[in-house]
N, C-alpha and C positions, 0 to 999 in steps of 0.2 A: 558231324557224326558224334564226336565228344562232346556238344552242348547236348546233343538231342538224348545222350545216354545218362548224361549229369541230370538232367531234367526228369524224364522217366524214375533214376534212383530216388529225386526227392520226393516226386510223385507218390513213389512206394511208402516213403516214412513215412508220409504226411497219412495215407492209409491206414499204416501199420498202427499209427497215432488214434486215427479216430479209431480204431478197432478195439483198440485197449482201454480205451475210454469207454465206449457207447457201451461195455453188458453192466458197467456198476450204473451208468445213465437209467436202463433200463430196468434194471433193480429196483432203481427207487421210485420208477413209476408205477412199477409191480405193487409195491406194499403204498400206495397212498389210498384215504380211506378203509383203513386194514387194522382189526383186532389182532394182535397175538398174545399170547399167553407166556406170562411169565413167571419166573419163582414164587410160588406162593410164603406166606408171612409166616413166621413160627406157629402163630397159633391163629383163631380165628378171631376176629374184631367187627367190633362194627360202632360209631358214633365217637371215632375216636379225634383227640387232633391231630392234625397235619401241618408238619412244619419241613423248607427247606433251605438249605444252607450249605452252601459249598456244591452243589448242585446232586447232593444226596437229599433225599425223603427219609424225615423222622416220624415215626409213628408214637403218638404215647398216650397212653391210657389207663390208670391204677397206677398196678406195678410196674406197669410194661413199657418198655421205652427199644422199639426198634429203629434200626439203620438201616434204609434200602440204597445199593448202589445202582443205579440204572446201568452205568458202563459198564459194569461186571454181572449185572444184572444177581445179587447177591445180597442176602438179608443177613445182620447181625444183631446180637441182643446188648443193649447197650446200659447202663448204669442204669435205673430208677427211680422215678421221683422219690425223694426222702418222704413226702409225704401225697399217699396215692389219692387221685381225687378223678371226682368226672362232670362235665357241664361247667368247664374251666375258660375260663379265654386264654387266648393262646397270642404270641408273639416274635417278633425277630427284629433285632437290633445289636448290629454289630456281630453277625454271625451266632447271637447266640440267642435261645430261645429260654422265651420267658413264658411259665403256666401261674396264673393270676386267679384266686379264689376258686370257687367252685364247691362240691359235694363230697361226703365221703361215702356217699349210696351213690351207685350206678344206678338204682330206682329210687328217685329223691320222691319223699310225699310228704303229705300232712304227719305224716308216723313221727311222733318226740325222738325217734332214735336217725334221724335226719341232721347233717352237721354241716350249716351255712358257712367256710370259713371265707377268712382274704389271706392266707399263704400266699407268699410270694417266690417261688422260687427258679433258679434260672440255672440254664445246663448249657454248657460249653463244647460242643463236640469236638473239637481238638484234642481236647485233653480228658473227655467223657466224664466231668465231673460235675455235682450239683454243686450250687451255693445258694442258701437261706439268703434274701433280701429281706427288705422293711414290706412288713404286710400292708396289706390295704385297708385303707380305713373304715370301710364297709363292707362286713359281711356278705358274701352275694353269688348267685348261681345264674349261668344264662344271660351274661355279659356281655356287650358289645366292646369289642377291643381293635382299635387303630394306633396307627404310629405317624404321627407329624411334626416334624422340626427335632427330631430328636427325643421326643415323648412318644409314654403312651398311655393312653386316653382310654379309660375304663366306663364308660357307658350303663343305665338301665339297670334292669336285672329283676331278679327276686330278692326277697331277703330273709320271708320265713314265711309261715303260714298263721293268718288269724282265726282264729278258732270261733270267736264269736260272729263272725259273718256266714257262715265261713269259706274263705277263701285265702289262694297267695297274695303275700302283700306285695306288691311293685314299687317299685322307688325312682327316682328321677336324677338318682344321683350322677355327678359327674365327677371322678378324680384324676389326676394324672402325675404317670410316674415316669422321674428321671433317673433313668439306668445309669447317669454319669455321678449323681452323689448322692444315688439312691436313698430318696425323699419323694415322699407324696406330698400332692396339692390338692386343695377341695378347690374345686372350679365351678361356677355358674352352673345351676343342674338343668337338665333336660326342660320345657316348659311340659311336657307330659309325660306322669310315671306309667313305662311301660317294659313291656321285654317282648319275644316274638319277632324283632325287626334286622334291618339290618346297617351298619355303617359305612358307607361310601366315603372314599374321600377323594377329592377332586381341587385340585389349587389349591391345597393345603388346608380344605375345610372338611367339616366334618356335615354330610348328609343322613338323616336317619328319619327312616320314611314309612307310615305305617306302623303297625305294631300292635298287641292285645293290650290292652287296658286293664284287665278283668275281666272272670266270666267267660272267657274266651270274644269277648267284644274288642272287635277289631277296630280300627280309626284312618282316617285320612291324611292326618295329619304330616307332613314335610315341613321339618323343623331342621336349619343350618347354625352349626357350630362353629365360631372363626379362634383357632386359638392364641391368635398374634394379640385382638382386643377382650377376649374372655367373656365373648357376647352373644346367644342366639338373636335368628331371624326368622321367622316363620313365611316358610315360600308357599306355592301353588300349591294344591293340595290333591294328592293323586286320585285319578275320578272315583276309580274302585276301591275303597279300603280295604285293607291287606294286612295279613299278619303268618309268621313262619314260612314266609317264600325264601326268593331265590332272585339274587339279582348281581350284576357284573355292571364293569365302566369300559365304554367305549367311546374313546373322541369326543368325552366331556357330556354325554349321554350315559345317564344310569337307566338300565333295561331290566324291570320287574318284574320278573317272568313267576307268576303264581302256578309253584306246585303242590303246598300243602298248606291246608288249616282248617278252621272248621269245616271245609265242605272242599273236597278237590277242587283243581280247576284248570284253565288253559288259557290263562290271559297273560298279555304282552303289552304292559303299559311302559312308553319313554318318555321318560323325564329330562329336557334340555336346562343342561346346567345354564347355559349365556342367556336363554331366553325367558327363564323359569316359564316355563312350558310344559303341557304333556300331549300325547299323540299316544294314538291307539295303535300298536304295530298287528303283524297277521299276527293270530291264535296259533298256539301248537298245537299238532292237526289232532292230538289226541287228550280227553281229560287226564292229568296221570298224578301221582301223588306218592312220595313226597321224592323226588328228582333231583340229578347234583347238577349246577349249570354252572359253566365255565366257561373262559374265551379265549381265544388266540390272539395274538398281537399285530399282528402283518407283518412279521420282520422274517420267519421261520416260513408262517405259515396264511393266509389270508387272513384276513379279520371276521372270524366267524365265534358265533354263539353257540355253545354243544349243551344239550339238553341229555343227560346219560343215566339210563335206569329208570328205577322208579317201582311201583306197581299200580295196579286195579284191583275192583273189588268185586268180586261176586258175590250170592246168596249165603255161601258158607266162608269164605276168607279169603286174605289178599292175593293177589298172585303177580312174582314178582315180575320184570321186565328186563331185557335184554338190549332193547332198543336207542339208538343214537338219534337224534333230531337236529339239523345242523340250521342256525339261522344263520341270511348274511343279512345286515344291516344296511346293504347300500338298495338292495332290491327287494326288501320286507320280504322274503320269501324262507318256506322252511322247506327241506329236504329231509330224507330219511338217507342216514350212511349205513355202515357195515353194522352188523348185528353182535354186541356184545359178547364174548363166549359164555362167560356168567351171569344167568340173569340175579336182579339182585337191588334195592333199594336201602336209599340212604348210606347209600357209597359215595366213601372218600374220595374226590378227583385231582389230581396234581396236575402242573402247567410245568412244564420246565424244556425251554427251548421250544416252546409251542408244539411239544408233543406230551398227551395226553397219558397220565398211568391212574385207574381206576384200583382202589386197595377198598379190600373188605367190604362191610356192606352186610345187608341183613338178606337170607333167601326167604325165608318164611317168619312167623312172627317169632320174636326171640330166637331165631337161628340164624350164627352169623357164619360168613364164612373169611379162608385164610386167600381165598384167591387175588390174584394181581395182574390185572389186563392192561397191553399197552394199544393205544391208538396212534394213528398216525394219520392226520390229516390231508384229504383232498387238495392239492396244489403245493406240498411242502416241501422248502428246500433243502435238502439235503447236505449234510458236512462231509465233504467228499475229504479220501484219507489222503495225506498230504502229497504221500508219491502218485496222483494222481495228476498234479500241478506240471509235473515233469514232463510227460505225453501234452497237455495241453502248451507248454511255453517252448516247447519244439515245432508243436504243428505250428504256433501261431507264427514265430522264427521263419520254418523254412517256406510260408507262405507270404511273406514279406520277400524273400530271397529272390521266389518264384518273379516275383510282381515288377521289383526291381529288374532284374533279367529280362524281361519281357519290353520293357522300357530303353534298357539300354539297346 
C-alpha cells in the first residue's frame, strides 16, 4: 500500500513537471513563422549600414549612429561618425566596427559638389567612441567589403564621374586593411572594373560574381580572390549575368537570388563552390524588386533562405510589399510565411541567433520609414529560461526512480 502511494506521488510530480513545462513549450510554437512589432528607430532610415556586435544591432548612417537591444527590445542614440558619409562599406573586427570610404551626398551624382572619400574610421561600442584610422588609398563609393585572416578587403567601386563620356568611372581596385597596425595594402586588383556585385567568402576566398561594368551593362563574370597567394582565378561563369542582386552562403553554395537591376527579376542561380558549378534553383514565385535576402543557419533555426519586402511596379509607381518568401535548399522549394507588418523595400535584415529583425526601409519613393519587425522562423528553437531545466531534471530523475522500482 506504501509502494503503491509512493508511486502515485511521483506520478503526480512527474505531471506536475510536464505541466509546468508544456504552456512555455507551446508558446513558442505559437509565435514560429510570426511578425511582431517592435520599438521603432528614433527616426526614419532607409539604405543604412548594419552592424552587430555583442549581440546588439548598430544602425549608422550620416550623423546617425543607433543602438538596438533586442533583449530589452530598446533603441539608443550613440556617438556619431566624426565624419558623416553614405554608400560606405561597412565592417567588424574585434567587436568593433569599421565604416570605409563612401559619399558625403546621400544622393551621389555627376554634380562637382559630390565628395568620393577613403575615411577610415572605427567605433568601439564598449566605450562609444570614434577613432580616425589610416584612410584608404582610393577614393571610392559602393565597395565591396570582407574580412579574411584578420583583414579587410576593400573591393571595386566607383571613384568619380567622367565627364567626357559621360559616365561613372569603375575601378578594379583591390586594398586591404589591417586593423592590428593599421596600414593598407594595394593587392592584386579585380581582373574586371566593376561595382553592382557582391562578395562572398567561402574557405577564406573572396567570390565576386557578376556586376555593372558600365552603362548599367551587366556581366558573367565569377572572378575568386585567395588572399593567403594574392592571386585571382577566374571560375564558371554564372549563366545569367547579374548585377545589384542579392545573394547568401549556404554549405559552400552561393545562392544569387536576382531582385534588382536593370530590369526586376526572379531568378535563383547556385553556384557550387567544390564543384565550380551552377544549377538553376526554383524562381521566386513572384517578379519583385529590390528585396533583402537573408539566411538562417540550422543551429536556431532550419536552413532556410528568407526573401523579405521589396516592391512592384505599376503604370504610376512602386508599390511596396509586405511579403516573406522562404526557400529551403534541400527541396528547391519556396514558400510564402507570415506577412510582414510594414510593407516596405530595401529594408535592412539582421540575423542574430537565427531570428530575423527587419529595420527601416523605404514605403514609397524617398519615404522611409522608423519601423522594426521581428520574425521568427518556422521550426525555431527556442532558449528556454533557465528555471525551466529545474522541472525537466526532476521529471527526468524521478522517471529513472520509477523505472528502477519497477525492476527491482
Amino acid at each position: 500500500m506504501v509502494g503503491e502511494r509512493r508511486a502515485a506521488l511521483i506520478l503526480l510530480l512527474i505531471l506536475c513537471s510536464v505541466l509546468i513545462t508544456l504552456p512555455n513549450i507551446v508558446a513558442v510554437r505559437a509565435v514560429e513563422d510570426s511578425w511582431t512589432t517592435k520599438a521603432s528607430m528614433p527616426s526614419a532610415l532607409g539604405r543604412q549600414g548594419n552592424a552587430v556586435v555583442n549581440g546588439k544591432i548598430y544602425v549608422i548612417l550620416g550623423s546617425i549612429n543607433y543602438e538596438y537591444d533586442p533583449a530589452l527590445d530598446t533603441w539608443a542614440t550613440k556617438k556619431p561618425m566624426p565624419t558623416p558619409r553614405f554608400y560606405f562599406g561597412i565592417a567588424v573586427y574585434q567587436n568593433k566596427i569599421y565604416i570605409i570610404g563612401g559619399t558625403t551626398d546621400f544622393i551621389w551624382s555627376s554634380d562637382t559638389g559630390t565628395t568620393y572619400t577613403g575615411v577610415n574610421e572605427a567605433y568601439d561600442p564598449i566605450t562609444d567612441t570614434w577613432e580616425t584610422k589610416a584612410p584608404m588609398p582610393t577614393n571610392r563609393v559602393e565597395v565591396q567589403t570582407s574580412v579574411v585572416n584578420g583583414k579587410i578587403y576593400i573591393m571595386g567601386g566607383t571613384t568619380g564621374y567622367d565627364q567626357t563620356k559621360p559616365e561613372y568611372t569603375f575601378c578594379a581596385t583591390n586594398e586591404a586593411y589591417d586593423p592590428l597596425t593599421n596600414t593598407w595594402e594595394t593587392k592584386n586588383p579585380m581582373p574586371t572594373k566593376k561595382k553592382s556585385f557582391d562578395a562572398n567568402v567561402v574557405d577564406n576566398k573572396i567570390y565576386c560574381i557578376g556586376g555593372d561594368v558600365g552603362n548599367n551593362n551587366y556581366t558573367e563574370v565569377n572572378e575568386v580572390y585567395d588572399p593567403t597567394t594574392d592571386s585571382w582565378t577566374t571560375k564558371a561563369p554564372i549563366p545569367i549575368p547579374v548585377q545589384s542582386y542579392q545573394s547568401v552562403v549556404l554549405d559552400n553554395k552561393i545562392y544569387v537570388i536576382i531582385t534588382h537591376g536593370p530590369s526586376e527579376s526572379n531568378y535563383n542561380q547556385i553556384y557550387d563552390v567544390k564543384s565550380d558549378t551552377w544549377t538553376s534553383g526554383e524562381n521566386l514565385p513572384i517578379t519583385i524588386a529590390p528585396a533583402s535576402v537573408v539566411a538562417t543557419t540550422g543551429i536556431m533555426a532550419p536552413k532556410r533562405i528568407y526573401v523579405i519586402g521589396g516592391f512592384t511596379v505599376n503604370t504610376t509607381h512602386v508599390i511596396a510589399l509586405n511579403t516573406t518568401y522562404v526557400y529551403n535548399p534541400e527541396t528547391d522549394v519556396w514558400s510564402s510565411g507570415a506577412s510582414m507588418p510594414t510593407s516596405r523595400y530595401g529594408v535592412g535584415v539582421v540575423v542574430i541567433d537565427d531570428v530575423l529583425y527587419a529595420i527601416g526601409g523605404a514605403t514609397d519613393f524617398m519615404k522611409y520609414t522608423a519601423a522594426v519587425d521581428q520574425y521568427t522562423p518556422m521550426g525555431y528553437i527556442p532558449e528556454f529560461p533557465s528555471w525551466i531545466i529545474l522541472p525537466l531534471f526532476v521529471t527526468a530523475t524521478l522517471a529513472v526512480i520509477i523505472f528502477r522500482k519497477r525492476l527491482a
